[in-house]
Rosetta silent file (secondary structure, phi, psi, omega in degrees, C-alpha in Angstrom):
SEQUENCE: XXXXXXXXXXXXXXXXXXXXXXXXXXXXXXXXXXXXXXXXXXXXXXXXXXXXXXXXXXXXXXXXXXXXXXXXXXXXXXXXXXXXXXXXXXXXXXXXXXXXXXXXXXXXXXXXXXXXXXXXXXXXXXXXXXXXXXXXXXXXXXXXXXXXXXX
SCORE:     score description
SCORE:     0.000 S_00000001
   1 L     0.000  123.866  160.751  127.981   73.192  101.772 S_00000001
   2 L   -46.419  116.609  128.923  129.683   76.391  100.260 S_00000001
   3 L   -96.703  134.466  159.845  127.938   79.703  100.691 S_00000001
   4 L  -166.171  170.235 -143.794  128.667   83.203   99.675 S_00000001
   5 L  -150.866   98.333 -174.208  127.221   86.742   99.660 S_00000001
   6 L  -132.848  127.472  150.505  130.217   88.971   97.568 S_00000001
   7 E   -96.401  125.427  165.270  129.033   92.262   95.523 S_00000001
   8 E  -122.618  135.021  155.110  131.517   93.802   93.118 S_00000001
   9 E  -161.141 -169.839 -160.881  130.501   96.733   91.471 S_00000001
  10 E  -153.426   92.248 -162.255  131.509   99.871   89.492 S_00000001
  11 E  -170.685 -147.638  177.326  130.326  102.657   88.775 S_00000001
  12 E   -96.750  141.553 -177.304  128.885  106.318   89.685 S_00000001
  13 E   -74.977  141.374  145.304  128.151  108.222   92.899 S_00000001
  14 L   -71.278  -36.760 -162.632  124.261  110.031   92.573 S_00000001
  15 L  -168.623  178.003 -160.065  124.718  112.598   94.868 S_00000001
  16 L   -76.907  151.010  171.689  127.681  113.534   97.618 S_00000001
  17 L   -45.830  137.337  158.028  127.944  110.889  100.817 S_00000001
  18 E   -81.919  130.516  176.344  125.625  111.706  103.812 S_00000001
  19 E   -92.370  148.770  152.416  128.379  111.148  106.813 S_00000001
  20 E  -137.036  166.087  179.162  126.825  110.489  110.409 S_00000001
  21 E  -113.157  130.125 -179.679  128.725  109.663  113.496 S_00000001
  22 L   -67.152 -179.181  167.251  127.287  106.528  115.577 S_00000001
  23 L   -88.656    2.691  170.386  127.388  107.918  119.574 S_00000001
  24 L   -94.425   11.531  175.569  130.282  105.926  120.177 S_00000001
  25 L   107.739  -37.944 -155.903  132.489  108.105  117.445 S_00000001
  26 L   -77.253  131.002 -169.759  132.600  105.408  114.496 S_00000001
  27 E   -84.604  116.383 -166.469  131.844  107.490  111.158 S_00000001
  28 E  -110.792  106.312 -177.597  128.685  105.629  108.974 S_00000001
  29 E  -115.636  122.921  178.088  128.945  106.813  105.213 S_00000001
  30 E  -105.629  159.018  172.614  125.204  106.326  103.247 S_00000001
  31 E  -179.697  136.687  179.937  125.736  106.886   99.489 S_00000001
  32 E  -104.488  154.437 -175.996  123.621  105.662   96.302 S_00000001
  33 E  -119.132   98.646  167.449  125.765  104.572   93.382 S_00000001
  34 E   -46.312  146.007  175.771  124.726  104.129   89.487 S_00000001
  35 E  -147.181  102.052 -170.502  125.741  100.941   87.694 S_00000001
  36 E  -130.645  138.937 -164.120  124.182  101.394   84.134 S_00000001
  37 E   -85.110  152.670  170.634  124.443   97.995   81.450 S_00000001
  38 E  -139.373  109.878 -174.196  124.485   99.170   77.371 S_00000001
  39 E  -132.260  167.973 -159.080  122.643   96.824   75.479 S_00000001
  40 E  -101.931  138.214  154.174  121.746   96.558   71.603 S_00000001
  41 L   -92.716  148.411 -147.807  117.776   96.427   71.109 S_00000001
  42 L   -98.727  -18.689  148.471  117.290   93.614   69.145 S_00000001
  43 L   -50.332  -72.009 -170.207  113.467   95.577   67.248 S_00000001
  44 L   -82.344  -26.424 -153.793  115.238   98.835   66.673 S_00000001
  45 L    39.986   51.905  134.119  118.950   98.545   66.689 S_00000001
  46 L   -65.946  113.871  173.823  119.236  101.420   69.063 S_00000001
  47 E   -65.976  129.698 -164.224  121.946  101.255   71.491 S_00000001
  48 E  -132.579  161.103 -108.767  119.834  101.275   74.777 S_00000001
  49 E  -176.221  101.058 -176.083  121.016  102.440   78.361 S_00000001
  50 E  -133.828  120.575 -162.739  119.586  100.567   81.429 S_00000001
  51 E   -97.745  145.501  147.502  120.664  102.027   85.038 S_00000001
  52 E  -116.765  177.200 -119.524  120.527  100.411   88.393 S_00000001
  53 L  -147.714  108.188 -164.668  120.373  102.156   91.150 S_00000001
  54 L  -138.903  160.848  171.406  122.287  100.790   94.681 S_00000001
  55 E  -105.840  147.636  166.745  122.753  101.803   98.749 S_00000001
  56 E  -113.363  136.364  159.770  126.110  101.804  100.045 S_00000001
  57 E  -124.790  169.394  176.569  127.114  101.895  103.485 S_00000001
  58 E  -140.771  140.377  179.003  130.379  102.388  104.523 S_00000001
  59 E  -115.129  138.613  151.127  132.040  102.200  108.223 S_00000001
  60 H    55.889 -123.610 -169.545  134.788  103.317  110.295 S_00000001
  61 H   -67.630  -26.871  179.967  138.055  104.300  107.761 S_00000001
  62 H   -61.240  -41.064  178.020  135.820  103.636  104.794 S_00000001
  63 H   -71.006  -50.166  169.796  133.537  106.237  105.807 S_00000001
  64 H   -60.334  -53.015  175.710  136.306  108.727  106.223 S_00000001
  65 H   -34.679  -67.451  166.953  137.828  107.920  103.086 S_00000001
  66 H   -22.342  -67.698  178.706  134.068  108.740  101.871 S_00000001
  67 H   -41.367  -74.263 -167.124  134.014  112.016  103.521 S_00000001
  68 H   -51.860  -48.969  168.307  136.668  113.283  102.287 S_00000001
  69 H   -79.408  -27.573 -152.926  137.243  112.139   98.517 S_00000001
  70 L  -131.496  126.873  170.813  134.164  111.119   97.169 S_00000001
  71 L  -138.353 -176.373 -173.212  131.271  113.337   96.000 S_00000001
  72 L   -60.435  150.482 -155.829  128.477  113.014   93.265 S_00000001
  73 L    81.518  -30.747  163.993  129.782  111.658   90.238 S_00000001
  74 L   -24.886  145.044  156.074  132.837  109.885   91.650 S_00000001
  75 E  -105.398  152.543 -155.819  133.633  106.936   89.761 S_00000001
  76 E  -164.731   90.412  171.500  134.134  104.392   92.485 S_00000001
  77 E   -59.815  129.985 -178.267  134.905  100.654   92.365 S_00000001
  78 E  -154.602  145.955  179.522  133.555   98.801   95.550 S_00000001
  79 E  -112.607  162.348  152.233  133.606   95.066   96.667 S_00000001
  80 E   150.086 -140.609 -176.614  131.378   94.053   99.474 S_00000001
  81 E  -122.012 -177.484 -168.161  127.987   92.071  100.777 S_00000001
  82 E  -121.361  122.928  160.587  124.436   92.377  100.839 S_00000001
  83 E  -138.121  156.815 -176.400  122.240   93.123  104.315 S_00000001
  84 E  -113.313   97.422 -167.024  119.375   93.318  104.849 S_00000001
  85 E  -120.319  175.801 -164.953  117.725   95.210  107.738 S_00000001
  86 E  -132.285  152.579  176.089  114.023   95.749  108.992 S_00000001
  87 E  -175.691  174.569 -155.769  112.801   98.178  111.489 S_00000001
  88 L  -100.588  165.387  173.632  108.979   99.743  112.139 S_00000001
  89 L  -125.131  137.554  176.643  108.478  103.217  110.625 S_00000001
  90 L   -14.785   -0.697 -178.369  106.647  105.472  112.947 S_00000001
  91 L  -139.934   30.177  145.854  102.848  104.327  112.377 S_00000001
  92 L    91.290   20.373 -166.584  104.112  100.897  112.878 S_00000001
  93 L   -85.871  139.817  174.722  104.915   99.421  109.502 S_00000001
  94 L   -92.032  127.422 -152.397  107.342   96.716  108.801 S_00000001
  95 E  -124.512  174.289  173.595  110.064   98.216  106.579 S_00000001
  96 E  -149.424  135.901  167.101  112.877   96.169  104.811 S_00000001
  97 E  -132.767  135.533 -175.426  115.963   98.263  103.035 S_00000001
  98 E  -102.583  121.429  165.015  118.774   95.249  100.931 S_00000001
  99 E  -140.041  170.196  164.888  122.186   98.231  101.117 S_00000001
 100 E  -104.944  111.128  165.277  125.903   96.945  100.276 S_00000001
 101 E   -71.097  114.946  176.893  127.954   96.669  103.303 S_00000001
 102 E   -74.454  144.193  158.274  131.302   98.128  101.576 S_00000001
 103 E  -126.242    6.762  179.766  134.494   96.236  102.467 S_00000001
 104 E  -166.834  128.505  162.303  136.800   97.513   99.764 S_00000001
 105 E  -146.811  130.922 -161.961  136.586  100.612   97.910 S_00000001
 106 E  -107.341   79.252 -174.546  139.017  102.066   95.164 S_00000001
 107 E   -61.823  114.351 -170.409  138.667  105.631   93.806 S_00000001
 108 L   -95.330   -0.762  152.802  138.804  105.865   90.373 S_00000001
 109 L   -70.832 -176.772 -179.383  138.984  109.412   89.872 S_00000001
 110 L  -101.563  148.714  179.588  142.224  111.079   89.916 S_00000001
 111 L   -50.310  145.300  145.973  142.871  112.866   93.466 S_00000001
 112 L  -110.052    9.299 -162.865  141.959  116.403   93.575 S_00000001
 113 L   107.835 -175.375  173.729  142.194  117.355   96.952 S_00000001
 114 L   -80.048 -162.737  169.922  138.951  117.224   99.328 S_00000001
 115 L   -57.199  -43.858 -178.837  135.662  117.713   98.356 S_00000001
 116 L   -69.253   -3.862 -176.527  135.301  121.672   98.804 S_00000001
 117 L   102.235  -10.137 -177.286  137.816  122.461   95.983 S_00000001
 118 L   -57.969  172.541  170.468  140.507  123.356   98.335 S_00000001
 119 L  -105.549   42.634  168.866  144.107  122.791   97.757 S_00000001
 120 L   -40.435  153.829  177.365  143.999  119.822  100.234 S_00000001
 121 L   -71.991  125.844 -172.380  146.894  117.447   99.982 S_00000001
 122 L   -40.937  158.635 -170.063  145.612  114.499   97.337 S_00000001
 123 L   -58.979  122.416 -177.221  144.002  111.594   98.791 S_00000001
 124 L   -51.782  -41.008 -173.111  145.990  109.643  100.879 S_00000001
 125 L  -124.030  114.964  156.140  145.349  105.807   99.525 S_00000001
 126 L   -65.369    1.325 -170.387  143.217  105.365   96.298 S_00000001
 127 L  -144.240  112.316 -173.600  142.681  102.104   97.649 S_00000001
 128 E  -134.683  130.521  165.192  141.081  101.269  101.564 S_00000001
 129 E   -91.584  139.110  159.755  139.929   98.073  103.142 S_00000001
 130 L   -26.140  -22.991 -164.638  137.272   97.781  105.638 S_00000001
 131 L  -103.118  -43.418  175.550  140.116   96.735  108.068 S_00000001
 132 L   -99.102 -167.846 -162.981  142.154   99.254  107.725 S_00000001
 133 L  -105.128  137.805 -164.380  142.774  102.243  109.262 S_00000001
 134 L   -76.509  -16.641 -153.259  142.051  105.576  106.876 S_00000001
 135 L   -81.940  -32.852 -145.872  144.206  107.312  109.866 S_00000001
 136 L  -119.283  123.616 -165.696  147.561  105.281  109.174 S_00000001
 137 H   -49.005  -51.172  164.800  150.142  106.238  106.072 S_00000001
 138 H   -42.419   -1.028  179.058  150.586  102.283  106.195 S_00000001
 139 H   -96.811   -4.798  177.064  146.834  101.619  104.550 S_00000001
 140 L  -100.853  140.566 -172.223  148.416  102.669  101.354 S_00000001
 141 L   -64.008  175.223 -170.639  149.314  100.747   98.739 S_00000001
 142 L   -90.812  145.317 -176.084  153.056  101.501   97.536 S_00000001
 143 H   -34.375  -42.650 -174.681  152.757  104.208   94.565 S_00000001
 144 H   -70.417  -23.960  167.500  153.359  101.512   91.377 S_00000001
 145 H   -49.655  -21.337 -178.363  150.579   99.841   92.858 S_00000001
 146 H   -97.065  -18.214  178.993  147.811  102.203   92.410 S_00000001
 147 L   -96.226    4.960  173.569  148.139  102.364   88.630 S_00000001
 148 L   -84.116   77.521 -159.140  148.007   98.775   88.425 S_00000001
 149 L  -102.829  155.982  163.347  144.095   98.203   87.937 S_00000001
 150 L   -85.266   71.170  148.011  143.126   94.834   86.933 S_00000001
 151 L  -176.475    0.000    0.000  140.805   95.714   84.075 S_00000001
């Protein structure tokens, strides 16, 4: 029997990444993302506007990538899976949070530089895998490649 637990989705950053560092160095990027559906209402014929609302996490080179590139508003294509984790909240409560483990993420703005506005050098890769390293020239795709979106 076939299982499988794949998220694609596309859309907008709400607010700038939080970055944290785990104590063993590896960089942990939290970010919520908009995804909002346009639908007809079938009483009014009013073009209607319905947003959801998702957690991202991002790891390791993904996270960097994050840091660096992506602030509120981004538009930001991302594949990955749905976890689920539980933990107690200080008065002893059983919490549940469903986030998107990112394993692909594409930046769909055009490079600007970092985040502060600076004249940082443009983003290295518009395109990073979970796997690869954000550090190494080699995670990028070759230049004809990035304007080649499928949709």
């Amino acid at each position: 029997m076939y299982s499988l637990n794949r998220v694609t989705l596309l859309g907008n950053l709400g607010a700038d990444p939080e970055i944290r560092h785990l104590p063993s160095g590896i960089p942990v990027a939290n970010f919520r993302m908009a995804t909002t559906e346009s639908y007809k209402d079938k009483t009014t014929g009013e073009k209607r506007d319905q947003t959801e609302w998702h957690s991202i996490v991002a790891w390791r080179g993904l996270a960097e990538i994050a840091e660096k590139y992506v602030k509120k508003g981004s538009k930001v294509y991302i594949e990955g899976k749905l976890r689920t984790r539980q933990w107690q909240d200080k008065d002893g409560v059983q919490r549940y949070s469903t986030e998107i483990q990112a394993d692909q993420m594409i930046l769909l703005d055009r490079p600007s530089g970092d985040r502060s506005g600076g004249d940082a050098q443009a983003a290295p890769a518009q395109r990073q895998t979970a796997g690869a390293s954000a550090s190494s020239p080699t995670a990028a795709p070759p230049e004809e490649e990035m304007d080649d979106l499928p949709f």
